[in-house]
C-alpha beads as a LAMMPS data file, in Angstrom:
LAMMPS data file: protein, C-alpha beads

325 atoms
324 bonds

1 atom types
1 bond types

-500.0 500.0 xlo xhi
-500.0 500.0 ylo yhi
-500.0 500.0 zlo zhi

Masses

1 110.0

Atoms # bond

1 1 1 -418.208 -57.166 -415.762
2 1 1 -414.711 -57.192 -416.089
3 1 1 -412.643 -60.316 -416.332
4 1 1 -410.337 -61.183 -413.577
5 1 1 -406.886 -60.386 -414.826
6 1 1 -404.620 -61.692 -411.487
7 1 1 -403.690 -65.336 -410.651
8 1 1 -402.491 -65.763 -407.073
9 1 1 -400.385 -68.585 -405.654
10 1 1 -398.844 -69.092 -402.162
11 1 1 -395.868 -71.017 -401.649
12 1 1 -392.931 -72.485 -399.800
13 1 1 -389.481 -73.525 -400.476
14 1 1 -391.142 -77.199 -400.378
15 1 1 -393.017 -76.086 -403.678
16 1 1 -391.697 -72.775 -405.512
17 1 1 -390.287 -74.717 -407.860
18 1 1 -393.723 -76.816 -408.827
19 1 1 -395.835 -72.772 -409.016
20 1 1 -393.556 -72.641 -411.675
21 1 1 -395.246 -75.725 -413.704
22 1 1 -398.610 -74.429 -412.882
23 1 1 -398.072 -71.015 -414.331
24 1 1 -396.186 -72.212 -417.216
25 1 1 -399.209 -74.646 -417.811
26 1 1 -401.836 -71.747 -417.586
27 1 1 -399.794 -69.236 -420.088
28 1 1 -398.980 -72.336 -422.452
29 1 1 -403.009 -72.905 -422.607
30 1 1 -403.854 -69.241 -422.587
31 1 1 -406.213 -67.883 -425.333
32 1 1 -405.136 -64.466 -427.003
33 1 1 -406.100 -61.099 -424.456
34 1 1 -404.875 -58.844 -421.886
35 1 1 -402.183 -60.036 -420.537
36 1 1 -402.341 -61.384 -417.165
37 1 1 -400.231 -60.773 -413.462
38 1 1 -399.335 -63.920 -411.709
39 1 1 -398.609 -62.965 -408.037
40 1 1 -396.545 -66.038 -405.710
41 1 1 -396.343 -65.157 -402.518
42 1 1 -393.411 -66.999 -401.088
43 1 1 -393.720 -67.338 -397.225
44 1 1 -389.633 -67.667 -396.603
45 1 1 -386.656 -65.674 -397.298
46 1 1 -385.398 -66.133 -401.031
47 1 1 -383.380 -68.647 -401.873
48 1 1 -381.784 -70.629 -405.545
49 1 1 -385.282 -72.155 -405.710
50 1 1 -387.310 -69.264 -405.487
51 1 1 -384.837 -66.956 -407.929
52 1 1 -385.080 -69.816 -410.205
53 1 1 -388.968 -68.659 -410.516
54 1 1 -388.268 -64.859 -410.819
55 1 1 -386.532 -66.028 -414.003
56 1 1 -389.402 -68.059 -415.320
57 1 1 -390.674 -66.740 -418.886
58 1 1 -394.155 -65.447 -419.460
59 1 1 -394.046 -62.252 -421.457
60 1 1 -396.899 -60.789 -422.390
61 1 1 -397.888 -61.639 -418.841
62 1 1 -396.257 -60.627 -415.696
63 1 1 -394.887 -62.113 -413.025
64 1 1 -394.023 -61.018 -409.353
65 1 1 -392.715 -63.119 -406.374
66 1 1 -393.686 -61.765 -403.290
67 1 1 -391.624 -62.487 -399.892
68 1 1 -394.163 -62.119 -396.808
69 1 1 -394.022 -62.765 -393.127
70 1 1 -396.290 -65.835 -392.580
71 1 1 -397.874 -65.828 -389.338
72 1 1 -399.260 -69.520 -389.842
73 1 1 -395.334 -70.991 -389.921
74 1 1 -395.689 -72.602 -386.190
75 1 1 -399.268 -74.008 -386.431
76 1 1 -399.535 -77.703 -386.231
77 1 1 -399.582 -79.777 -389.477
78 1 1 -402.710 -81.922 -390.270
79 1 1 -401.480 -84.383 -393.319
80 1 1 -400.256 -82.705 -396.326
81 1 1 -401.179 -79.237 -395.330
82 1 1 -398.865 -76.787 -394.931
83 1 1 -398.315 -72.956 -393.012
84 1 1 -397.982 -71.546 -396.984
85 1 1 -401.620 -73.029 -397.496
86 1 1 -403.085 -70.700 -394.885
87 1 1 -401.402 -67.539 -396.814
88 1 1 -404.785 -67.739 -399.144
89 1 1 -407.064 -66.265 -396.117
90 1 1 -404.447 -63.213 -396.773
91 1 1 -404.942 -62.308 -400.289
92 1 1 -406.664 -59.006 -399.556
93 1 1 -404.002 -57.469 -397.521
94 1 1 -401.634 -59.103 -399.673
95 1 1 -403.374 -57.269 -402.950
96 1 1 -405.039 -53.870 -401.262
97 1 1 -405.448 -52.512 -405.134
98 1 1 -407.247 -55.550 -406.694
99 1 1 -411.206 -55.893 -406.347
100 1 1 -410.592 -59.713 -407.554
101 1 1 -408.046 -62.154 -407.944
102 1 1 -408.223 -66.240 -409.237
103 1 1 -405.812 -68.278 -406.686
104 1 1 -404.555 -71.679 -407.550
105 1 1 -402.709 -74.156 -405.484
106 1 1 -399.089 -74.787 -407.072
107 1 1 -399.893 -78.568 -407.875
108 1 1 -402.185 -77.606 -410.061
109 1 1 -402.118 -78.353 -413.713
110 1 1 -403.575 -75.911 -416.386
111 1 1 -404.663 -78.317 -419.127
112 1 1 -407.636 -75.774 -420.998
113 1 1 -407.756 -71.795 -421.491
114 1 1 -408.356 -70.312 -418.156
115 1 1 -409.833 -66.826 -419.511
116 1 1 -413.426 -68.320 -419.075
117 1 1 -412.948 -69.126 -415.414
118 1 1 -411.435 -65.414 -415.030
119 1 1 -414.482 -63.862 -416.655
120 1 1 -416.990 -65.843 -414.098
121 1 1 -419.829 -63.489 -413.046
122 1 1 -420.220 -64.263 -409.243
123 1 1 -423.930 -63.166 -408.768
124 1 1 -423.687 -62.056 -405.481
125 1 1 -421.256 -64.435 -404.034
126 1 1 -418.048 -63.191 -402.709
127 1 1 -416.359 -66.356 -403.770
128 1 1 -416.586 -69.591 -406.385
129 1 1 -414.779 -72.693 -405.899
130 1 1 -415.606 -76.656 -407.043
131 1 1 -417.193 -78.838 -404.697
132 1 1 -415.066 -81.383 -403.366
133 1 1 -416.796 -84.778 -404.178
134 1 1 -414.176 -86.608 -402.432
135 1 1 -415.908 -85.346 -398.581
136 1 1 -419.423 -85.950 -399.785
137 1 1 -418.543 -89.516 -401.191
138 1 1 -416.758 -90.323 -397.822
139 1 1 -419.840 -89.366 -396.088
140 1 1 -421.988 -91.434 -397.829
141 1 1 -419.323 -94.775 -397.405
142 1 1 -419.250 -94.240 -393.465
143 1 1 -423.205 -93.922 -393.638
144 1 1 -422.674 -97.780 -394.909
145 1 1 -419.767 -99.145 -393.094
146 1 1 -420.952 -97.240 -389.666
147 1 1 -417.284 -96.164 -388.990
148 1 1 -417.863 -92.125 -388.161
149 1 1 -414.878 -89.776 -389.241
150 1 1 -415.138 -87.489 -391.577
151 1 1 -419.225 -87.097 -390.239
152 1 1 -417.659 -86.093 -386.818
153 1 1 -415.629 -83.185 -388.536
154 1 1 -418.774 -81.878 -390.699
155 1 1 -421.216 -82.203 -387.325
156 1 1 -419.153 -81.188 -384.676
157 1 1 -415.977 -79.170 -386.282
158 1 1 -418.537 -77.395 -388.975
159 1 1 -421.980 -77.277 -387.273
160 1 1 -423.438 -78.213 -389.833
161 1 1 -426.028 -81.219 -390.539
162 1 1 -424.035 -83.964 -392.213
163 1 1 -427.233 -84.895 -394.661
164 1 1 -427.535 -81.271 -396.080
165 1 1 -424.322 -79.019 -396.465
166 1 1 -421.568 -77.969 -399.680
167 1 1 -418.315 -77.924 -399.114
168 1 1 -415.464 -76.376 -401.610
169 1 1 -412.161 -77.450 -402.308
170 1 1 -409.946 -74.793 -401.599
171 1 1 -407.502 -75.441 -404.589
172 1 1 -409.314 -73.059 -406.603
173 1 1 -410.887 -69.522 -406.058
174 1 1 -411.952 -67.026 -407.872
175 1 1 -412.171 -64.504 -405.032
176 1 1 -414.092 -60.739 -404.716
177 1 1 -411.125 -59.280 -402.525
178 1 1 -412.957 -55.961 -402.072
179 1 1 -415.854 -57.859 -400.254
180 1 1 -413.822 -60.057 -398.356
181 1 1 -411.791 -56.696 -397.365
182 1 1 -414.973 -55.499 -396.552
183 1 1 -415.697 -57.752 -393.898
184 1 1 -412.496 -58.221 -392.462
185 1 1 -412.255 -62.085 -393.754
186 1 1 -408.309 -62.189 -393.464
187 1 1 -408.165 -61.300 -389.890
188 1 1 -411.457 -63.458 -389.118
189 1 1 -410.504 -66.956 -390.255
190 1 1 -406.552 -65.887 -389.876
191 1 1 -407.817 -65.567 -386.092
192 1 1 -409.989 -68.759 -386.241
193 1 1 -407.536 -70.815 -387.659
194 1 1 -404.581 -69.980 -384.802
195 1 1 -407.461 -69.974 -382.032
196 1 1 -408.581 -73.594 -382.643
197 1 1 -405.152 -75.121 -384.516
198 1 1 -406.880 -78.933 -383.439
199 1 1 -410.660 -78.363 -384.680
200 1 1 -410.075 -77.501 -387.932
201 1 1 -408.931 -81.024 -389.859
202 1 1 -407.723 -79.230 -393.267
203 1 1 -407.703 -75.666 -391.874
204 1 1 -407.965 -72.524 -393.832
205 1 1 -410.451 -74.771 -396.317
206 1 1 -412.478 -75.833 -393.225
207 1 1 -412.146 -71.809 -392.263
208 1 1 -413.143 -70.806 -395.855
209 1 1 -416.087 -72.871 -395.924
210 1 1 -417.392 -72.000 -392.275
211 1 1 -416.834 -68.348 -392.765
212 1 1 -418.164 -68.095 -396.130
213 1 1 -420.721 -70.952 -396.330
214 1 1 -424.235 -69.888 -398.618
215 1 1 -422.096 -67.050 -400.838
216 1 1 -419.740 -69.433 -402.897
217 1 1 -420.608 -69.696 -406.446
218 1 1 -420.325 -73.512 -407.304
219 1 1 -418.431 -73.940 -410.563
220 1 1 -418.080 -76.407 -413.392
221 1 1 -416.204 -79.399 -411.615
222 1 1 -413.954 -79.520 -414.531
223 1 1 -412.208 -76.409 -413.334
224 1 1 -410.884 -78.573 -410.298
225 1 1 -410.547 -82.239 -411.387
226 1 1 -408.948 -83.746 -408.399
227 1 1 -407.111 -86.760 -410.045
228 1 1 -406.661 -88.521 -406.270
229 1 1 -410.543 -88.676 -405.822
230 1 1 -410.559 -89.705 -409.729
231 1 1 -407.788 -92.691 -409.863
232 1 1 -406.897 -93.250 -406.402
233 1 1 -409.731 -92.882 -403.940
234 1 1 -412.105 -95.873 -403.668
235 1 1 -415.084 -94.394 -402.179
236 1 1 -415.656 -92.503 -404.832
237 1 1 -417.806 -95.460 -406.053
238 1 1 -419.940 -93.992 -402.826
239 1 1 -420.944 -90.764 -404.254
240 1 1 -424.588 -90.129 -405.627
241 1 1 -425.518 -90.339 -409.044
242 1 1 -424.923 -86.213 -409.724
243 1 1 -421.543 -86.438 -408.255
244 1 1 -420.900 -89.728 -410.513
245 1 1 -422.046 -87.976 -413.038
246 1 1 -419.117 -84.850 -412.390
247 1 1 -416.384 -87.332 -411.819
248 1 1 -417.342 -88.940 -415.245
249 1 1 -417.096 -85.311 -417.009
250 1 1 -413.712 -84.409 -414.844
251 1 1 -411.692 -87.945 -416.422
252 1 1 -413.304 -87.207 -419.522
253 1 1 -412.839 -83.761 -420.330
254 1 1 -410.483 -81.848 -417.371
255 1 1 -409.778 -78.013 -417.632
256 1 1 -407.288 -77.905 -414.811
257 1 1 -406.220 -81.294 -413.003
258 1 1 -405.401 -80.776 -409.046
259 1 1 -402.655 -83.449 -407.117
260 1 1 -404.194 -83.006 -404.139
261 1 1 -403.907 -85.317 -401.549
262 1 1 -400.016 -86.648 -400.227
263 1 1 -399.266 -88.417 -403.351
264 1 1 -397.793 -85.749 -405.897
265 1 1 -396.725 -86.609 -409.524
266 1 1 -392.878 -84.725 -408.568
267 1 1 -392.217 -87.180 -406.085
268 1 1 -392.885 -90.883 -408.017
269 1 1 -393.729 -91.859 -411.660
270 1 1 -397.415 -93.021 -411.128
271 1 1 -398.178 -94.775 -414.261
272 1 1 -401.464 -93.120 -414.743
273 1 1 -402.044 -90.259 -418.028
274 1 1 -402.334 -87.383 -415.483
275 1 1 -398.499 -87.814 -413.605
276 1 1 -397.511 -88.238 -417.236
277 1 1 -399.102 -84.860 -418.790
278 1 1 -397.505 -82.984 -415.534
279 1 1 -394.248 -84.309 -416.326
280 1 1 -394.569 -83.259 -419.897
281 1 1 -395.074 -79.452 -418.508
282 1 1 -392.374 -80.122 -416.178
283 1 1 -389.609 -80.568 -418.173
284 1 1 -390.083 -78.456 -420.761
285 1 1 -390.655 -75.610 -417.871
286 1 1 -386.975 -75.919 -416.768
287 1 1 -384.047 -78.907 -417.185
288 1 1 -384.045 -79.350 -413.392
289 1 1 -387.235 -81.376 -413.454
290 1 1 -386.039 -83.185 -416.466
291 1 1 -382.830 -84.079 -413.936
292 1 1 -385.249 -85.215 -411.115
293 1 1 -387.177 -87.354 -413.698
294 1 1 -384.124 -89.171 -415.049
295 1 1 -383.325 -89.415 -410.731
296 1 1 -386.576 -90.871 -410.628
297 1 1 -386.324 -93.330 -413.128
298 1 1 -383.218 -94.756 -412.274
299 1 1 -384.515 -95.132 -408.371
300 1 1 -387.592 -96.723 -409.833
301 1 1 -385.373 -99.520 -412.049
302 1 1 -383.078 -100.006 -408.858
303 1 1 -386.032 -101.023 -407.164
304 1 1 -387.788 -102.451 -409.542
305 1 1 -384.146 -104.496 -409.756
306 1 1 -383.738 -105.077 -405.850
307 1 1 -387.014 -106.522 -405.931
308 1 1 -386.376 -109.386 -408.479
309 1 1 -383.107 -110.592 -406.729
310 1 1 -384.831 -110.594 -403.348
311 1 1 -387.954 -112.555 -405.194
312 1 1 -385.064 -114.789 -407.019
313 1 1 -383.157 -115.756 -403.679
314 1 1 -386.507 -116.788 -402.050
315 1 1 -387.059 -119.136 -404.902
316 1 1 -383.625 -120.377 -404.441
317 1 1 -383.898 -120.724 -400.983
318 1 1 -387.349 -122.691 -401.371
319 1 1 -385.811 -125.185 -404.371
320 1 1 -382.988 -125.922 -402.373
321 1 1 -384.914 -126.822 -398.864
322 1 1 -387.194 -128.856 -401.292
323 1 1 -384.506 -130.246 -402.361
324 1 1 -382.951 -131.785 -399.086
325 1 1 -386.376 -133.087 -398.064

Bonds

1 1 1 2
2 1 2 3
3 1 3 4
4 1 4 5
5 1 5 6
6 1 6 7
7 1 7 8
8 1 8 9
9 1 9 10
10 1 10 11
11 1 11 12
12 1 12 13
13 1 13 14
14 1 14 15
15 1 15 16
16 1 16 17
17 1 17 18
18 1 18 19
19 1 19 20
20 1 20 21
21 1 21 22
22 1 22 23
23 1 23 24
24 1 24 25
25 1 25 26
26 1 26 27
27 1 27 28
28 1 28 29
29 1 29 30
30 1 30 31
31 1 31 32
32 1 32 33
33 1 33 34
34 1 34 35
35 1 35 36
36 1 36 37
37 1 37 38
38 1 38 39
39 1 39 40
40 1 40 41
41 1 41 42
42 1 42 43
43 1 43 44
44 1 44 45
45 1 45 46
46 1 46 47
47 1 47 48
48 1 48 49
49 1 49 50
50 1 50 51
51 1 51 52
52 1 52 53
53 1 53 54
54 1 54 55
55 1 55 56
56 1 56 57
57 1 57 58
58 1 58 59
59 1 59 60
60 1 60 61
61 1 61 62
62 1 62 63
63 1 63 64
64 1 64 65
65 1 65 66
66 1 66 67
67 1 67 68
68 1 68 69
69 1 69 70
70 1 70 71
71 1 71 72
72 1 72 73
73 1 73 74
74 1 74 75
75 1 75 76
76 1 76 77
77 1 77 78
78 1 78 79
79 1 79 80
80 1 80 81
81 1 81 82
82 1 82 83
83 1 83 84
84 1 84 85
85 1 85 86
86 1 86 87
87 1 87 88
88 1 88 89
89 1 89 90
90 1 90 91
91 1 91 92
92 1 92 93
93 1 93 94
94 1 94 95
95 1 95 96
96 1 96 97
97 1 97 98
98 1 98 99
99 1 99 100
100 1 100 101
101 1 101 102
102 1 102 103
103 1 103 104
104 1 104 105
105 1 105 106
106 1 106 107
107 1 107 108
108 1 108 109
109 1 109 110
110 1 110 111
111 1 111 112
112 1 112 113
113 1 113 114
114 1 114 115
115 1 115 116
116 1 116 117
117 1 117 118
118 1 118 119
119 1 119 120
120 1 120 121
121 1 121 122
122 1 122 123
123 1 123 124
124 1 124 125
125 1 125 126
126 1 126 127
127 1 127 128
128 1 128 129
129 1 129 130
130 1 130 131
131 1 131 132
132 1 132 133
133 1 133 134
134 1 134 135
135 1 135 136
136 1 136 137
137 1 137 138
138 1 138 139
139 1 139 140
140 1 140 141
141 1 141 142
142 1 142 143
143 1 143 144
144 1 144 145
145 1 145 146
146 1 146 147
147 1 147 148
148 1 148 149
149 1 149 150
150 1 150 151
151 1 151 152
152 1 152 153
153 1 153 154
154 1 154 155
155 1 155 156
156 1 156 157
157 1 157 158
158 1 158 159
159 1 159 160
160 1 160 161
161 1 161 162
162 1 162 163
163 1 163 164
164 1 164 165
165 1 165 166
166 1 166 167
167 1 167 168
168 1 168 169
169 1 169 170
170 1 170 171
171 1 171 172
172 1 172 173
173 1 173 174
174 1 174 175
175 1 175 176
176 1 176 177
177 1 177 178
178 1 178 179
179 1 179 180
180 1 180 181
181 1 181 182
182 1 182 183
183 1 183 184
184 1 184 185
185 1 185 186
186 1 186 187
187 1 187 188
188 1 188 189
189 1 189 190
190 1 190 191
191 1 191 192
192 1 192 193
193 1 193 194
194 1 194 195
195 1 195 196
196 1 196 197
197 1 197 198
198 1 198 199
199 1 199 200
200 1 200 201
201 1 201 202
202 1 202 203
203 1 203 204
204 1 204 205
205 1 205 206
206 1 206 207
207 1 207 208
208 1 208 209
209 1 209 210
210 1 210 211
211 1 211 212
212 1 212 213
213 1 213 214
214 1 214 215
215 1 215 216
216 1 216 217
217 1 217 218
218 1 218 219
219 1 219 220
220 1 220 221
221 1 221 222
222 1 222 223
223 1 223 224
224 1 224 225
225 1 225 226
226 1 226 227
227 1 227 228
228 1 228 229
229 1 229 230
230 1 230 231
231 1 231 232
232 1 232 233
233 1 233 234
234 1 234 235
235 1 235 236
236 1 236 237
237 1 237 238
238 1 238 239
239 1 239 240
240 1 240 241
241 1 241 242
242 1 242 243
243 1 243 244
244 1 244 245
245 1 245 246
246 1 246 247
247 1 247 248
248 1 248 249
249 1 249 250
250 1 250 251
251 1 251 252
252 1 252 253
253 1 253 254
254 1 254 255
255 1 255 256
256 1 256 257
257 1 257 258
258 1 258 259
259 1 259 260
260 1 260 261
261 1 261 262
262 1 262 263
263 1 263 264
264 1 264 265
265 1 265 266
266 1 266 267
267 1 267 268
268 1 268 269
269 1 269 270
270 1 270 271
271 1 271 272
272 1 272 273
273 1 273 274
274 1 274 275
275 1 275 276
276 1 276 277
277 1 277 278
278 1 278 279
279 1 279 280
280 1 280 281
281 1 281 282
282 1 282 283
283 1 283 284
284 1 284 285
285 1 285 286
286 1 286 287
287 1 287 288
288 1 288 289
289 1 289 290
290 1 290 291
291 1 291 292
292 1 292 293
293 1 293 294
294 1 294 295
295 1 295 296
296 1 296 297
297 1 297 298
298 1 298 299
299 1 299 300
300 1 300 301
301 1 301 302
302 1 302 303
303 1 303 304
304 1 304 305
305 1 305 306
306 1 306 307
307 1 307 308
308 1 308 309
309 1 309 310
310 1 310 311
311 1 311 312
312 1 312 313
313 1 313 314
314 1 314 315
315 1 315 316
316 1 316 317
317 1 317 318
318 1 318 319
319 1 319 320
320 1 320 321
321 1 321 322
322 1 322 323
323 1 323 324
324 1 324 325
């Protein structure tokens, strides 16, 4: 089999500039070979952000920035996903020439060679992804606290029995575009998606998973390490032993580390080794983020700052009532 020599990402003006880290991360980690195409496909018109990443260095490799009509731009939001999110379920049309492509979300950190994940045999499957831990572990924390939610969305959004199903984040693919052309998959969860914009909680993963649910190749959970479920997310002390077991090998030995989740490294200085290793990339991919880091760190010390004199004038205040009593 051939390896997979195309890297997809989809983006907005809201993170153009962060694609730019992740591909610079994945070509700085990159083991000698044929060189590889990164495709963005940018769902706005261009703009300084966007031009900034047409300029972005990778020789050998290739890059092209793709402007596309998104037909997702007036769905309604759910969290932290976004209309460029949903661009994913169009990779097919996007790429009619390529039989397979790897697609990465742009907060996504390349922190090992990626060549082995782009030379994954599928079997059969027309897709391979990681399985997110983070709804499995929430599954098993409502099972003990009796509060239904994410059990609701997996019975009655899904279909599917809550005590025997995989889901995939949708983060990372590896996907077979000529079998998803095949079968029309674009179109079909494209359709799904705008058809039932309130049933689907996170969307074009929730479409993925539905439409393509028994033919996804599970892969080494290292290749997604999703550092909220890893440092931030308490119920992951919920998860079974296996998925224990995962989380253990994605702190201890990550091949690409995924902000998922609303709390990104770009928009606070999380003292924690993974915001620090994407700020590393980030700065040395262009002196803007070294700007916004210097921003950063100057809005953290005035609050940091704020915060003492407002803790110092309580004191005062409380000394000086004591004081009169």
């Amino acid at each position: 089999m051939t390896a997979c020599l195309n890297v997809a990402l989809c983006v907005d003006g809201g993170n153009v500039e962060q694609a730019a880290v992740t591909i610079a991360s994945v070509v700085a980690h990159l083991s000698p070979g044929p060189p590889l195409a990164f495709h963005v496909f940018h769902g706005e018109t261009p703009s300084r952000r966007s031009r900034r990443l047409e300029a972005l260095r990778v020789a050998p490799h290739r890059l092209f920035v793709h402007y596309v009509e998104n037909r997702f731009r007036d769905i309604t939001l759910f969290d932290h996903v976004t209309p460029a999110a949903l661009l994913r379920l169009e990779l097919g049309e996007f790429l009619p020439d390529l039989d397979r492509v790897l697609y990465l979300d742009a907060d996504i950190l390349a922190v090992a060679d990626i060549r082995p994940l782009l030379a994954t045999d599928l079997g059969g499957s027309v897709a391979a992804a990681v399985q997110d831990f983070g709804l499995h572990a929430a599954l098993a924390e409502e099972a003990v606290t009796g509060r239904p939610d994410h059990v609701l969305h997996v019975r009655d959004a899904l279909g599917w029995d809550p005590a025997d199903f995989t889901y995939v984040n949708s983060g990372l693919l590896l996907l077979d575009l000529a079998a998803l052309r095949r079968e029309r998959f674009g179109e079909r969860a494209g359709q799904l998606v705008l058809d039932h914009p309130h049933r689907f909680r996170w969307r074009d993963q929730d479409a993925i998973n539905l439409l393509l649910n028994g033919r996804i190749e599970l892969l080494d959970p290292r290749w997604n390490a999703m550092i909220w479920y890893l440092e931030r997310e308490p119920r992951r002390h919920h998860a079974n032993a296996e998925q224990m077991a995962a989380a253990a090998e994605q702190r201890r030995d990550p091949w690409l580390l995924h902000f998922s989740g609303a709390c990104k490294p770009w928009d606070c200085l999380v003292d924690i080794p993974e915001y620090r290793r994407w700020w590393r990339t980030a700065v040395r991919t262009s002196p803007v983020w070294g700007l916004r880091w210097l921003r950063l760190q100057l809005a953290t010390a005035g609050a940091s700052m704020r915060g003492s004199i407002r803790r110092g004038r309580r004191r005062v205040k409380r000394l000086a009532s004591s004081a009169t009593q």
